[in-house]
KEKE-771640 format. One line per 5 residues: number of its first residue (from 1); their letters; for each residue x, y, z of C-alpha. Coordinates in steps of 0.1 Angstrom, whole numbers. Each point is the difference from the previous one (the first is absolute). Layout:
# KEKE-771640
NUM> a> X Y Z  ...
***
This chain:
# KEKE-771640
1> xxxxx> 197 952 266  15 17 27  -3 -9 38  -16 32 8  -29 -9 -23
6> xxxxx> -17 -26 26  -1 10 36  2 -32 15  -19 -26 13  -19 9 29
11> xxxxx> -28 -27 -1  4 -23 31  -10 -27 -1  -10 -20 30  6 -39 -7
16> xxxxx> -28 -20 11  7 -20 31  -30 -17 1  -4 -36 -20  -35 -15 -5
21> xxxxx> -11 -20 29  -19 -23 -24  10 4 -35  -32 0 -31  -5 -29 -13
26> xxxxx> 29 -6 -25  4 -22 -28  26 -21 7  16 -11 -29  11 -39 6
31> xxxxx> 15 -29 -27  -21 -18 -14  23 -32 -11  -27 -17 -21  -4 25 -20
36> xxxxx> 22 22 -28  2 38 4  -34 8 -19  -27 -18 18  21 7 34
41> xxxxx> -18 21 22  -33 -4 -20  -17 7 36  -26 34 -1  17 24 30
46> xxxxx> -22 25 21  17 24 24  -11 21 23  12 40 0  23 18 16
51> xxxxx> -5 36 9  29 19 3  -4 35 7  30 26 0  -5 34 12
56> xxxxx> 24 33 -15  25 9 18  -2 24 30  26 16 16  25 -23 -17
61> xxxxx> -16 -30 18  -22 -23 -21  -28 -24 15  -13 -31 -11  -29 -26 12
66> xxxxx> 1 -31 -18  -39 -11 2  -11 -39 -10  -35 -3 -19  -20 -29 -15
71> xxxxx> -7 16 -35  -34 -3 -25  -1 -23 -22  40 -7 -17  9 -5 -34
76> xxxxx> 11 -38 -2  36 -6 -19  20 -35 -16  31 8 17  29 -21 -14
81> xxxxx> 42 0 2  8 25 -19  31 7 -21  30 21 12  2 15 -30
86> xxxxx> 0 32 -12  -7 20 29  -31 19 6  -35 -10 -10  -4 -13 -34
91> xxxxx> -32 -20 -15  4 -31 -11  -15 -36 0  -32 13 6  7 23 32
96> xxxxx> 29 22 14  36 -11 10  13 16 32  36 3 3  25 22 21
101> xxxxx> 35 -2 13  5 2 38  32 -18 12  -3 6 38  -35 -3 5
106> xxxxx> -18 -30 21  -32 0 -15  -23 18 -25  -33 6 -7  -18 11 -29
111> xxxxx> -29 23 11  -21 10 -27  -21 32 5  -34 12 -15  -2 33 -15
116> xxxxx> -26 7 26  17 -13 30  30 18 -11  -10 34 20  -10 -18 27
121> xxxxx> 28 -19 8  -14 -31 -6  19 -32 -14  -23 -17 -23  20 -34 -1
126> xxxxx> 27 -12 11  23 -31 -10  29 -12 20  25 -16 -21  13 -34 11
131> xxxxx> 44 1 -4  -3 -35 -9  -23 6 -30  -2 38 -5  37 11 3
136> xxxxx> 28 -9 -32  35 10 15  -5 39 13  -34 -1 -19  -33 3 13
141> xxxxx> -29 -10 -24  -39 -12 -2  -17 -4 -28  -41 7 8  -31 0 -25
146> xxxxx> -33 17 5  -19 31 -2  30 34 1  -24 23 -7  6 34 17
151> xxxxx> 24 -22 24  37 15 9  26 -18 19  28 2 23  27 -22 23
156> xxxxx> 2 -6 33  33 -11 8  12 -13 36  41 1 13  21 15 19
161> xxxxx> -8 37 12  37 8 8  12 31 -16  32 -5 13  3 -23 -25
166> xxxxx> -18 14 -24  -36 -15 -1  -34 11 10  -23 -25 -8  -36 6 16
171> xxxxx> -28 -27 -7  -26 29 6  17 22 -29  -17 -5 -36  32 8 -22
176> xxxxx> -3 9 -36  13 -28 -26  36 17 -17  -17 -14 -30  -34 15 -2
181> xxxxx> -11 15 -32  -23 25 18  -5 15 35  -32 6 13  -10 29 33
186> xxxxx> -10 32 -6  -24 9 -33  12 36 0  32 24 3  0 14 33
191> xxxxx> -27 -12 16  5 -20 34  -14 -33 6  -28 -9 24  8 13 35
196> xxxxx> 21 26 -16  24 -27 -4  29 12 -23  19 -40 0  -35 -18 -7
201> xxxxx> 2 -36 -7  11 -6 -37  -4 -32 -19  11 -16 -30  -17 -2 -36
206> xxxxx> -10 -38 -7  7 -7 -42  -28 -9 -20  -1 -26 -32  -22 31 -10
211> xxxxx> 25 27 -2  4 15 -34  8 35 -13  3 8 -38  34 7 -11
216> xxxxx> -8 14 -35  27 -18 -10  25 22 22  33 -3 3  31 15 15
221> xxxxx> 13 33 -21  40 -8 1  7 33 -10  32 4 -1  17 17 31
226> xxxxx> 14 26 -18  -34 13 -12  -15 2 33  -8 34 14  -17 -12 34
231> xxxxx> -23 21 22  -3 -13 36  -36 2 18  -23 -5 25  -32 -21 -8
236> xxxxx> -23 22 28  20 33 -2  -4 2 -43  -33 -2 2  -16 12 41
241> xxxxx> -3 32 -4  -35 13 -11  12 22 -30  10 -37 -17  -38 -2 -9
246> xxxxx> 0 -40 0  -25 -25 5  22 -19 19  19 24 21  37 -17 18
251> xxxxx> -2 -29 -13  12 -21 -32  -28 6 -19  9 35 3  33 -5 -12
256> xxxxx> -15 -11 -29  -24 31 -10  34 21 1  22 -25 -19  -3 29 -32
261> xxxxx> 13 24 19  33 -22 9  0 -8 -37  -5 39 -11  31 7 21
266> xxxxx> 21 -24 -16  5 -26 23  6 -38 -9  3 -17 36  -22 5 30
271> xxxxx> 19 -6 33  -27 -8 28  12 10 36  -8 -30 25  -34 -19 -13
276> xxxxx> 9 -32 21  -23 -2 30  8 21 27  -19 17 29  -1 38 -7
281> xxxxx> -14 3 40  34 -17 13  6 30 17  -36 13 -2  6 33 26
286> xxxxx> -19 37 3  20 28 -15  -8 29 17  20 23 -25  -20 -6 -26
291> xxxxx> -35 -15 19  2 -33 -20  10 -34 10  40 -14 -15  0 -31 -21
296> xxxxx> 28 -19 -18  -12 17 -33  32 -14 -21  -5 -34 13  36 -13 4
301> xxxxx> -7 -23 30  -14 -34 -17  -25 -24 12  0 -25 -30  20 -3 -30
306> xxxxx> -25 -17 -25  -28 19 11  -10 35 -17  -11 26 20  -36 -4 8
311> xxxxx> -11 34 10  15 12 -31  -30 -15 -24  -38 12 -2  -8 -39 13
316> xxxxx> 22 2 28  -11 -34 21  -28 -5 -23  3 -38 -15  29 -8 25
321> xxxxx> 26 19 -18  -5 -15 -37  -19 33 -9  36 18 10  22 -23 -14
326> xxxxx> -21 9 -35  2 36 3  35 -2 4  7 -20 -31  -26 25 -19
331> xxxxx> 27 26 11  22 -18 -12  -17 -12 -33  -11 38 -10  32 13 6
336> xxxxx> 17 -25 -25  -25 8 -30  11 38 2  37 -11 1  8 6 34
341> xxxxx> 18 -30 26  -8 -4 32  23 -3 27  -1 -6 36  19 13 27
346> xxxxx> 5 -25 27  15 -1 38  19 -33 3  20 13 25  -26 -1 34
351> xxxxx> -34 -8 4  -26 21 23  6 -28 27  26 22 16  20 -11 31
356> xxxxx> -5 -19 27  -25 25 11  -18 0 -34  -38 -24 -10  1 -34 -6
361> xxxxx> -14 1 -36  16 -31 -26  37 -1 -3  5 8 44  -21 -30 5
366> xxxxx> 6 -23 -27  38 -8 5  15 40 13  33 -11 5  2 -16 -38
371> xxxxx> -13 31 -14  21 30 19  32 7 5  6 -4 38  29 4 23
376> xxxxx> 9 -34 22  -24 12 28  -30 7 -22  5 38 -6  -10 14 -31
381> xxxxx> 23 12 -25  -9 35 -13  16 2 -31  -35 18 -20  -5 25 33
386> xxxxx> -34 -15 6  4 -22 25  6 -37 -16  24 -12 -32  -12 -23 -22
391> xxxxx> 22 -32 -2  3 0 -35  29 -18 -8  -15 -35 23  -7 -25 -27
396> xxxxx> -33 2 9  -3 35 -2  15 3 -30  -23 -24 -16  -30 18 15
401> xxxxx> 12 32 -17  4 -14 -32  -31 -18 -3  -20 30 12  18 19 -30
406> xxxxx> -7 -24 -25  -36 1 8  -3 35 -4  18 -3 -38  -21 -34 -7
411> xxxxx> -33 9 13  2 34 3  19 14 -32  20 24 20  29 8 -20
416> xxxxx> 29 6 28  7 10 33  16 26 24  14 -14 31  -4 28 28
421> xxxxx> 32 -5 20  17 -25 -24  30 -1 17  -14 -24 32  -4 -23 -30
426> xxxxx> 39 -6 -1  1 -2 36  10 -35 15  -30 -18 16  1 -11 41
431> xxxxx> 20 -27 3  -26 -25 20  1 -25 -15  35 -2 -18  0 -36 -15
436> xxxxx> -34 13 -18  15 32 -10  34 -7 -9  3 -41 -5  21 1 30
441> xxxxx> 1 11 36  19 31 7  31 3 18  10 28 19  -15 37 -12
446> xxxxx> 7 -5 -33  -26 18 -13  -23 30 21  -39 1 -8  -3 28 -25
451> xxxxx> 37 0 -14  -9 14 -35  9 -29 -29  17 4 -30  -21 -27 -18
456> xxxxx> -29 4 19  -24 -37 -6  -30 19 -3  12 21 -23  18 -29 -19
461> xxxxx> -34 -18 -3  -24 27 -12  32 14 -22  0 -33 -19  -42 -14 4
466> xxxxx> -12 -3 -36  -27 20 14  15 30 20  26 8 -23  -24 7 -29
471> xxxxx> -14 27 20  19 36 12  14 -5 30  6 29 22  20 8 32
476> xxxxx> 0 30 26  36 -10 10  -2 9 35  -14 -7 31  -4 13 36
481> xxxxx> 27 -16 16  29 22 -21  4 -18 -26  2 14 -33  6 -17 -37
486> xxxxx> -10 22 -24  22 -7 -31  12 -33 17  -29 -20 8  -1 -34 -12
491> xxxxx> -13 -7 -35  6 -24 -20  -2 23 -30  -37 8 4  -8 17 32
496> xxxxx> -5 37 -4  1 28 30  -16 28 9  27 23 -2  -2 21 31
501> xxxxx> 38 20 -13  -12 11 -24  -33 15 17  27 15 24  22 13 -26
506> xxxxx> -28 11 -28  -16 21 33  38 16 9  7 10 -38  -33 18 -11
511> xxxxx> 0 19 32  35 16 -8  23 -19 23  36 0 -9  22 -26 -4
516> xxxxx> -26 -26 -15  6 4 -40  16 -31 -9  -22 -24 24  -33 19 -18
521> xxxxx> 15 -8 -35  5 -37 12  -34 1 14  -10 15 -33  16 -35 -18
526> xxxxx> -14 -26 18  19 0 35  29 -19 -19  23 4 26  -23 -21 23
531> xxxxx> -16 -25 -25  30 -6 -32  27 -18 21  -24 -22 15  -12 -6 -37
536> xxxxx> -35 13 1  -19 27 -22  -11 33 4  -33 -13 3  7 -19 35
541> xxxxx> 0 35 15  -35 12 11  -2 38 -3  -15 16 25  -1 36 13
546> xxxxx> -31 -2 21  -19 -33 14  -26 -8 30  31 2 24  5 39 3
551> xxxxx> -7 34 -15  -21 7 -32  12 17 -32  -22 31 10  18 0 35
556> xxxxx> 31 -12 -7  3 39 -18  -23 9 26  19 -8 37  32 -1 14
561> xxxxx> -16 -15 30  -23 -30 6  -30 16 19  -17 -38 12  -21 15 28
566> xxxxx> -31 -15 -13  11 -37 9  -2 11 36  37 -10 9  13 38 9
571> xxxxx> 22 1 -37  20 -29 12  -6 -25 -33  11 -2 -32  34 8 -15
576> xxxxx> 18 32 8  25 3 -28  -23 5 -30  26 16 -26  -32 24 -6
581> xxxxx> 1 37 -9  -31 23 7  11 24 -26  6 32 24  -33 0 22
586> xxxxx> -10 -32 23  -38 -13 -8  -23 7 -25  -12 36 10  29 20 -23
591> xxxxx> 8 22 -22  -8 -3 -38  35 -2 -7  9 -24 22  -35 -18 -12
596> xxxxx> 11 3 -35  37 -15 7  -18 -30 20  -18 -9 -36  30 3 -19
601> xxxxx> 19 -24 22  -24 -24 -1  2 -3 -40  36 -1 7  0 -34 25
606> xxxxx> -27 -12 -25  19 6 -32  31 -17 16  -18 -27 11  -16 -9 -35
611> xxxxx> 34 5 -19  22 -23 21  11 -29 -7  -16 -28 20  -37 -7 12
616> xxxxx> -21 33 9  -24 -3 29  -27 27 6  -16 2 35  -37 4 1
621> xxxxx> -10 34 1  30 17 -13  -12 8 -35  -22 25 9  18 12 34
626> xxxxx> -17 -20 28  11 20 35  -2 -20 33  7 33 21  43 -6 4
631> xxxxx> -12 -37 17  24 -28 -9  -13 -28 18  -37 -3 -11  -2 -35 11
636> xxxxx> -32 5 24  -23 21 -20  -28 -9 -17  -11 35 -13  9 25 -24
641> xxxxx> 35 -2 12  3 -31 -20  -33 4 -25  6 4 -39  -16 34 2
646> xxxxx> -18 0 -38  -14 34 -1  37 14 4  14 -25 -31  -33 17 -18
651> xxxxx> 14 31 9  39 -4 -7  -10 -19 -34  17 31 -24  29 4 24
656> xxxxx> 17 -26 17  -16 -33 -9  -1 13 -37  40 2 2  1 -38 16
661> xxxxx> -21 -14 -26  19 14 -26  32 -5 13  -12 -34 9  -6 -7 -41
666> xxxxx> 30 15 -9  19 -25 22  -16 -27 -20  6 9 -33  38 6 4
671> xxxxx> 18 -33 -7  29 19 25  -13 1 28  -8 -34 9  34 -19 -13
676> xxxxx> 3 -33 11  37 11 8  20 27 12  5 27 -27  38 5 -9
681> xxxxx> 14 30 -22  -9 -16 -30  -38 12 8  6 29 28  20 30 0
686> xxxxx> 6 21 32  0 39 -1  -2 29 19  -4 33 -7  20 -1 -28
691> xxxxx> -6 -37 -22  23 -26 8  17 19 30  -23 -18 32  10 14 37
696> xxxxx> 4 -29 21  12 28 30  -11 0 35  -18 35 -6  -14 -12 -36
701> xxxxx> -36 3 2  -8 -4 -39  0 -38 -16  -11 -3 -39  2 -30 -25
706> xxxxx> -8 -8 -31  -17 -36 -13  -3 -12 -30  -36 -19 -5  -9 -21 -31
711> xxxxx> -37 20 2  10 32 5  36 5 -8  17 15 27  -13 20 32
716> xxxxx> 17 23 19  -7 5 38  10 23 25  -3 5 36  6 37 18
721> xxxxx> 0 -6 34  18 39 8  -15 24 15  14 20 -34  -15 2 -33
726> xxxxx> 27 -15 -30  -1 2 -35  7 -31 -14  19 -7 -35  -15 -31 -20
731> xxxxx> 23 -28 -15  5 10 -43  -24 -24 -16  8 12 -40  -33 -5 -19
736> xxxxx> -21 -5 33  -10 24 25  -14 -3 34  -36 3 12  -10 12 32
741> xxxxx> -25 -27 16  3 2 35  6 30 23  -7 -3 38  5 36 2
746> xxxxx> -32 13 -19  -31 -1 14  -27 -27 -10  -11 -7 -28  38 13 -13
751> xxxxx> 17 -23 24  -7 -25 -30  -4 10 -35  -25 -30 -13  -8 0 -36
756> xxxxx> -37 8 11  7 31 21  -14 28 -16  21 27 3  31 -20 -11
761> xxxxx> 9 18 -33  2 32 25  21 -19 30  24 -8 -26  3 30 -13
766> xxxxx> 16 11 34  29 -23 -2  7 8 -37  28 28 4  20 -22 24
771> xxxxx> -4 -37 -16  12 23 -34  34 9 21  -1 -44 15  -8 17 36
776> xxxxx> -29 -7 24  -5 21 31  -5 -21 28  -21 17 34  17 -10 34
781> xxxxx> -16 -34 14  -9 -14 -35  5 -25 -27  -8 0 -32  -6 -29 -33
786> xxxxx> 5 10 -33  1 -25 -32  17 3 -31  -16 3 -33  15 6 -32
791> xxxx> 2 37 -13  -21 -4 -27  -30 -11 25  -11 33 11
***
């Protein structure tokens, strides 16, 4: 993710000054010395309620009025110990265990919420926990029994408010558990709370003894990497726009009605753009370009780690969250019995907490100065271009981050990850509390916050987990703050990347610029000279020529410029340099020829992408063309911008998406073009015009191969990226000849001579009199697949 992708923080948030002058009636939790652990506490509690009510912000000020109010009739709990372990809420003995880590914190208290109370600000219960009997070490815990139903919680935790020093404890804030399984607010995408609120009070899903889903007997895919062919998407955007004709429009559900279509384009691995919670009305604000309101549509400013996104299921709050945590694994489930994995892409690197002007929402107020990385006066580092960095390399942190991973593998079935801004994860954590972090205290400046690590302990742990390491693992090895590992991030032999080289190098080649040959035909192999030394496969590199973060395949051919007037910031986001070639005219009013060249070099960055070595990554939208207007920064629209437009797949289905599908199966039934290593000469042969005479020159603008496959034989590939037509000669091949398959340079359905195409015999026919001679004509900006057959199968 780039900085430009997430305006920051603007929320402020006004910290509340005033304490209660006579607190509810809390339970205070004292020892009872007669008595062991289980019958302790065996006293019913009633509490009053506590009406908090927080108004939106309003000319970046915020209000609050903390109200008291003797409730109806309370729910009565057994409220015992507790254990410290694990963290969050878990059932057990009975009831629900309460644990959370707060180090610096003077008191907590565990507030407990009822689904109807929730939107009025109203704490249900509360429970102040005793540090004699409710604290282990850094650990906070209560163990209570009663009647959950429809209840949420929260914390209240007391300290120092001292930013200088990095805390900002508030006893009037509710703060989200770290450990929460679900998040409840909002029921719907979009829509503000009460009192057009747009930071409504949120609360935390209690765990029932109750909670069941049926598994079918589901279980991770572990494909192997090779095989993948992985199409990154948006839950809301595949599914939104009216034309998707589903029950359950933007949502998981939907996902699910249009898993054949992912599995009629050939893909094996879903990868789902942020489904933690977030809050898509962070910076909720009136575009007056378009007349519609700006959201965080991608949804890379987290809120909660274990929690799927709410508004992103038909249920939304409906049964406290358990409904959503369903639909997700019914996602999850359905994808797995048509062969397709499920990844998730996930934003380790800052939370939507910002900076010290950002809400108080969970990690802020629960221990802040544990869980960012902060300079020695409190100042946030900015290493993710959002504001806050999350500490990940703390013990704490670390441990927090792999437990939240694990639960999505164990309870989830998610078969790998994407870490947005991986490289924060090898950044070193703040040094406040040395002893804790390093065993010792620190002498001297021996080692700055954020100095990069070569053996990263975060990285170490999830690299080596029994767990984590049985699932794909996958960096974007970079972050905001300059640093950039691609090809040299740490990993243990089983992190992959997303190879953002060869994006840049794929996008300079096909548009015809010199001097990029030999990096193309390395790019072509499997990025060796990034991946072999280091003693990884071709299959650690991520493919990629177009993702969420930039131009579409349709505008890449489409725009030299990024035209990002419609997110109401005068053209002044998103990335400049976007190696893109609009084919002779800028936009999509042109010429037929220009029109026709635009298709043509689509095929061409689609046909490199499936024949490379490595994993191939399809953004949504690209296989039938999706335009967002030249926008490269589509962060804040939820609209057609970002919509899966259905009726325009429909439409394309015998042009463009018919060449990805096929091209797509063609992929998967060559044993070559998924090695598990780096071909050598023993199974590829360079060429150029002539066979076995390549041009590695800085004018060269042609790169061919050939590969031998156990299915079928041997391919040859070539690339034209000249402005010049060539005739080609073919390698000798005595008792074989070579069949034209591929040709970006015809027009659909002859772009790709299927066995089932109709007029096949006849397409054929017009190669015949130069395959006889062992020449192909090649049209400038195109690249062709033939196979060889033997003579005699004609």
């Amino acid at each position: 993710m780039n900085s430009l992708h997430s305006t920051s923080h603007s929320v402020h948030v006004l910290k509340f000054i005033s304490q209660f002058r006579s607190t509810p009636k809390f339970c205070l939790l004292k020892r009872n010395v007669t008595s062991n652990l289980e019958n302790f506490g065996s006293n019913l509690f009633s509490n009053s309620t506590a009406s908090i009510s927080i108004k939106a912000a309003r000319d970046g000020v915020d209000t609050a009025v903390v109200v008291e109010e003797e409730g109806p009739k309370l729910r009565k709990f057994q409220v015992f110990e507790g254990h410290p372990a694990p963290f969050g809420a878990t059932v057990r003995d009975g009831g629900v265990n309460f644990a959370i880590f707060s180090a610096n914190a003077f008191s907590a208290t565990l507030c407990l919420i009822s689904l109807s109370d929730l939107p009025e600000n109203r704490v249900t219960e509360q429970f102040f926990l005793d540090p004699l009997t409710n604290k282990t070490g850094d650990v906070w815990h209560v163990h209570l029994k009663g009647d959950f139903k429809d209840m949420l919680y929260g914390y209240k935790f007391d300290g120092s408010f001292s930013p200088e020093e990095g805390h900002y404890y508030d006893p009037s804030q509710i703060v989200l558990d770290p450990y929460a399984k679900a998040v409840i607010s909002r029921g719907d995408f979009g829509v503000l709370g009460s009192d057009d609120n747009y930071w409504p009070q949120m609360a935390c899903m209690i765990p029932s003894a109750d909670d069941k889903f049926d598994w079918e007997g589901d279980s991770l895919l572990k494909y192997p990497q090779r095989d993948l062919i992985i199409y990154e998407m948006h839950v809301r955007g595949f599914t939104q726009h009216e034309s998707s004709r589903t029950e359950f429009p933007g949502t998981y559900l939907g996902v699910v009605e249009k898993l054949d279509h992912l599995k009629e384009l050939g893909v094996n691995c879903i990868e789902l753009m942020p489904c933690h919670e977030f809050n898509e009305l962070e910076y909720y604000g009136y575009n007056s370009v378009l007349g519609d309101y700006k959201v965080n549509f991608w949804g890379y400013s987290t809120v909660n780690y274990f929690s799927p996104m709410t508004r992103y299921s038909s249920a939304g709050t409906r049964n406290c969250g358990h409904d959503a945590i369903n639909e997700f694994k019914l996602l999850v489930r359905e994808a797995h019995k048509r062969g397709i994995e499920v990844f998730m892409d996930v934003v380790f690197n800052h939370t939507a907490e910002g900076n010290e002007r950002g809400p108080i929402l969970s990690f802020k107020g629960v221990d802040n100065s544990l869980y960012y990385m902060l300079a020695p006066k409190g100042e946030f580092y900015n290493y993710s271009g959002c504001g806050n960095t999350f500490n990940c390399n703390h013990p704490v942190v670390r441990q927090f981050i792999l437990d939240c991973l694990r639960y999505w593998v164990i309870e989830m079935h998610v078969d790998g990850f994407r870490f947005d801004l991986a490289s924060i994860m090898t950044r070193s954590s703040s040094l406040w509390d040395a002893v804790n972090v390093f065993g010792s205290p620190i002498e001297g400046d021996l080692l700055t916050t954020g100095t990069p690590l070569g053996s990263p302990p975060l990285i170490e742990m999830m690299s080596n987990d029994p767990i984590l390491r049985d699932v794909k693992l996958i960096a974007e090895a970079w972050d905001a703050g300059g640093l950039y590992q691609v090809g040299m991030f740490p990993h243990w032999h089983i992190w992959s990347e997303w190879n953002g080289k060869y994006r840049d190098i794929v996008r300079q080649f096909i548009k015809g610029t010199d001097g990029f040959s030999g990096a193309f035909a390395e790019c072509l192999c499997g990025s060796p000279d990034l991946y072999q030394e280091g003693g990884r496969k071709p299959w650690n590199s991520i493919n990629f020529v177009c993702a969420h973060d930039g131009f579409t395949l349709a505008d890449l051919v489409t725009y030299n410029e990024k035209h990002n007037l419609a997110n109401g910031e005068d053209n002044n986001d998103g990335e400049n340099h976007n190696n893109s070639w609009n084919c002779g005219q800028e936009g999509e009013l042109a010429s037929i020829s220009v029109k026709k060249l635009r298709k043509r070099q689509m095929r061409n960055f689609f046909l490199c992408l499936m024949v490379s070595q490595g994993v191939p990554m399809i953004h949504m939208g690209d296989e039938y063309g999706h335009t967002k207007g030249g926008n490269n920064n589509t962060y804040c629209h939820d609209n057609y911008i970002n919509y899966f437009w259905w009726d325009e797949k429909e439409e394309s289905s015998s042009d463009f998406f018919r060449f990805c599908r096929l091209m797509t199966k063609f992929r998967h039934e060559c044993e070559s073009l998924g090695l598990n290593d780096f071909p050598t000469a023993e199974k590829l042969q360079w060429h150029g015009h002539a066979p076995g005479t390549p041009d590695w020159s800085e004018t060269s603008r042609f790169v061919a191969f050939t590969l031998i496959d156990s299915v079928k034989r041997e391919i040859y590939i070539a690339f034209n990226a000249s402005h010049l037509p060539v005739t080609i000669t073919l390698p000798e091949r005595p008792a074989y000849r070579w069949e034209p398959l591929v040709d970006t340079g015809k027009p659909a359905p002859f772009d790709f001579l299927s066995g089932d195409l109709p007029e096949r015999d006849t397409a054929m026919k017009q190669y015949s009199h130069f395959l006889e001679t062992n020449l192909y004509p090649m049209l400038s900006y195109s690249s062709i697949i033939l196979v060889l057959l033997p003579v005699d199968n004609a």
